[in-house]
Residue, then its C-alpha position, 0 to 999 in steps of 0.5 A: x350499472x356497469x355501463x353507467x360506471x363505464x361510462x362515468x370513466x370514460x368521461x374522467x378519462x376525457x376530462x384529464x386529457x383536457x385538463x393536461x395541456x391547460x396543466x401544463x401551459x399553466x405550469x409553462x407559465x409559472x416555470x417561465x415567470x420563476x425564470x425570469x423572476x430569477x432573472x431579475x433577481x439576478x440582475x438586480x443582484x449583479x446590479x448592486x454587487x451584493x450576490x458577489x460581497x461587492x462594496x465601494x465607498x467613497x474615501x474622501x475628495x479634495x478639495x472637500x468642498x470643490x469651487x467650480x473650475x478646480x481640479x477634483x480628486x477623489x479616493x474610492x475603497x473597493x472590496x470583495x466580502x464574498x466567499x470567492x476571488x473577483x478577477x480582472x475587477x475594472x472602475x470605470x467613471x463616465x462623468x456628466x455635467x459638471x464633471x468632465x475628463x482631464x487631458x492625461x488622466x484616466x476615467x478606467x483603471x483595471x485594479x485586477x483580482x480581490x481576493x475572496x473575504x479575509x484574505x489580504x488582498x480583498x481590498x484596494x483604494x483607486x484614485x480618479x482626478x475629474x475637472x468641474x465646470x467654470x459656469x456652476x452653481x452651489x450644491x450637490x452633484x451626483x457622480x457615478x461609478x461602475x465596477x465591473x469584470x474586464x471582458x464579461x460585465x455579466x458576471x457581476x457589476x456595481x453602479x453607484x452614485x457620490x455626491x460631490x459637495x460643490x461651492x460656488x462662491x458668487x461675489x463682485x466688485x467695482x473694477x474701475x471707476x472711469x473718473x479720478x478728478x473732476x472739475x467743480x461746476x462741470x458736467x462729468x460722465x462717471x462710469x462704474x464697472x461692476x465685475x462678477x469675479x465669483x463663481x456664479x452668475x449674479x442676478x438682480x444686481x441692483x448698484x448705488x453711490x453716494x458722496x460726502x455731504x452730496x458734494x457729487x450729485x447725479x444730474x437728469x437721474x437717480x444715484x441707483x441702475x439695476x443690472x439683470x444679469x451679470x454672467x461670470x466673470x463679466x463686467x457691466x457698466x453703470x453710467x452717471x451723469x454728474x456734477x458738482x457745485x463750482x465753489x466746492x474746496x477742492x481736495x479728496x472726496x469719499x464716495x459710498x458704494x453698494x451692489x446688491x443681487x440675487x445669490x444662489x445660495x444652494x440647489x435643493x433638489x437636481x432632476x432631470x428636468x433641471x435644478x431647483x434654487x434657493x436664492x438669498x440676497x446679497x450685500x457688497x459695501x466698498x468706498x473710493x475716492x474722487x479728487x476735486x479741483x485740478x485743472x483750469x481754463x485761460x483766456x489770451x486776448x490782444x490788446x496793443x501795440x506799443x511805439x517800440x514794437x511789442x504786442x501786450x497780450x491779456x491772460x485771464x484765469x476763466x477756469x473754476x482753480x486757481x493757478x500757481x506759477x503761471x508762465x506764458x510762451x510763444x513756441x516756434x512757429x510758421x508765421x510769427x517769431x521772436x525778435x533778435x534779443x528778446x524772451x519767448x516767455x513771460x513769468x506771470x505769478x499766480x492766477x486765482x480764479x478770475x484774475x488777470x494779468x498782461x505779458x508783452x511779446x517783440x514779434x515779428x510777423x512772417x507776412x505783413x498785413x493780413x492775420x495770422x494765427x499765433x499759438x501760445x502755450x501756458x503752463x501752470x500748477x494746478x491746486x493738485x500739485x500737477x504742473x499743467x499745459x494749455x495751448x491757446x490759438x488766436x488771429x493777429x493781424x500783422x501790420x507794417x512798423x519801423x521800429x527805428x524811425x519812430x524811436x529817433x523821432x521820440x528820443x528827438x521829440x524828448x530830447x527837446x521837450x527836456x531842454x525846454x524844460x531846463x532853460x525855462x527853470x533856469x530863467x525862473x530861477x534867475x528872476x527869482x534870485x533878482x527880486x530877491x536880491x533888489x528887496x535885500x538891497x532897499x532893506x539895507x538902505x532903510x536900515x542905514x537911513x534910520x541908523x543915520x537919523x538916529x545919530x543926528x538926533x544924539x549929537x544934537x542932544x549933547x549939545x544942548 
């Protein structure tokens, strides 16, 4: 019996000796688990600044909310709610996309000591001026800030996250319009150019126009183009071929513009991976106006020359307007001049479209017998009220004259043929006078023989 009891203790005594060093390992564990339990619990106590009674609070932003490409001034309220002072207190910002820093402003500002809870000093309001990025869209962006002790981050910090309100207005317009007149019956080129002068990019634009009872019409396509993509503050042209009908009234003509395009109204939800949009569509109306009518076209074409000298040149209105206060000159030139005496410019009136006129020019050639070109300038009023000039090159032939011999043989020839004339009316006029005169004599001498006659046949009577 007593070496079973005895033996029953030795085996105890080996079970114990076993069991310690699994005891304490165990309990090894378990003090290495709390420690680093506490640890954790540490660390997320200095991350949230809660161990230490460490608050901050966004104040207010200005501007609230922010355009992309401003200038972002933010007010942050730190405090101390703790039961002990917090020296050498730093903020610090470290901004990310879309903030960044601006030349001359401080992203760390050492705010020193806050004083323990309901002391006066346990509170202080700092202030930070960020930039914003120009390409942005709409929404909320987070912006973080550390507080932390100027030389020992350990022993306490704050990291928190504000959402800065961003609005990024998107917009465009038609910056130009590369056509201001067009003349009736002719092919014009019309651009637009379409200017993003948002804050955004616009996607999907899709642009239309249209004119006052189709007066304009696009030739070879449709009135609408799409644009994929214009980026901010970028411009993209929408080109038409145009024309109108050649008996349009001239005068001011409205035409109708829209854009349409995809605006990205706000982010939703902003990963890691990226942001998520919401997109609407978007409606820009605008008008402008184009003038039609304007200029003309002439023709100057020679005709003949004349016994004295002078070339007779045709002008024929060929444009689509008429023209007012036509005038035609000849400027100085190489080969041809102005004979002494006479005027370089002829007046022709008005013109209306497809008349013609003529204007005669004393010329004198600077080489004889071979053609030459002769320029000639019109001006002229067009229906728009702008005077207007035309230069018109042709080829004339020069060929040899005297204008002095062939004049004296005319005045010669004339002078003769006036004379003849003269002598032939006055015998006319002689043999005229004499027969009348010989009918005037025989009437008299009847007219005497019959009063004769009748005073003989009186006398006789008297006698009987």
């Amino acid at each position: 019996m007593g070496f079973k009891l005895t033996g029953f203790i030795c085996l105890l005594l080996l079970l114990a000796s076993c069991v310690q060093p699994v005891l304490a390992e165990d309990s090894s564990e378990t003090e290495s688990t709390e420690d680093e339990s506490t640890e954790n619990k540490s660390t997320s106590n200095i991350g949230s600044g809660l161990d230490k009674g460490l608050t901050l609070d966004l104040l207010n932003q200005d501007p609230d909310p922010v355009k992309p490409g401003d200038v972002l001034e933010i007010r942050l309220s730190i405090q101390n709610t703790g039961y002990e002072d917090l020296d050498n207190c730093v903020l610090e910002i470290k901004p990310e996309y879309p903030f960044k820093a601006i030349a001359g402003e401080k992203l760390v500002q050492n705010i020193g000591t806050l004083g323990k809870r309901y002391e006066d000093n346990r509170q202080k309001v700092v202030k930070f001026k960020l930039g914003l990025d120009n390409n942005i869209n709409e929404g909320k962006y987070p912006l973080k800030v550390y507080v932390y002790a100027d030389g020992n981050k350990n022993r306490f910090s704050l990291t928190k996250d504000f959402d800065i309100e961003i609005d990024s207005e998107s917009n465009a317009e038609i910056e130009y319009i590369s056509v201001e007149k067009m003349v009736p019956g002719q092919k014009t080129d019309l651009v637009f150019g379409i200017k993003n002068v948002g804050n955004s990019p616009l996607k999907n634009a899709m642009f239309s126009w249209e004119s006052t009872n189709d007066v304009i019409l696009p030739v070879g396509s449709s009135n609408v183009k799409h644009i994929n993509l214009i980026d901010i503050g970028d411009t993209e042209n929408a080109s038409f071929e145009v024309l109108t009908n050649v008996n349009t009234k001239p005068g001011l003509y409205k035409l109708n513009m829209v854009l349409t395009y995809d605006d990205v109204e706000e982010l939703q939800t902003i990963t890691e991976a990226g942001t998520v949009e919401n997109q609407k569509r978007k409606e820009i109306k605008s008008k402008a106006g184009i003038y039609i009518g304007g200029t003309t076209d002439f023709d100057v074409a020679f005709m003949e020359r004349s016994q004295t000298g002078a070339y007779t040149f045709s002008i024929s209105n060929i444009g689509n307007n008429a023209a007012n206060s036509v005038k035609i000159s000849i400027p100085q030139q190489a080969n041809w001049t102005i004979a002494d005496g006479s005027s370089n410019s002829v007046v022709l009136g008005n013109l209306q479209k497809g008349d013609y006129t003529t204007a005669d020019f004393n010329l004198k050639p600077a080489k004889i017998g071979e053609d030459l070109p002769i320029k000639f300038e019109i001006s002229y009023t067009s229906n728009d009220g702008i005077r207007q000039v035309e230069e018109i090159e042709l080829s004339l032939y020069s060929s040899t004259f005297t204008p002095s011999t062939e004049a004296g043989i005319s005045e010669e020839r004339n002078s003769s043929s006036l004379a003849y004339k003269a002598g032939f009316a006055m015998l006319v006029f002689v043999a005229c006078g004499a027969v009348i005169y010989k009918k005037r004599q025989k009437k008299l001498k009847m007219e005497s023989a019959q009063e004769n006659e009748l005073n003989e046949m009186k006398a006789e009577d008297r006698d009987r």
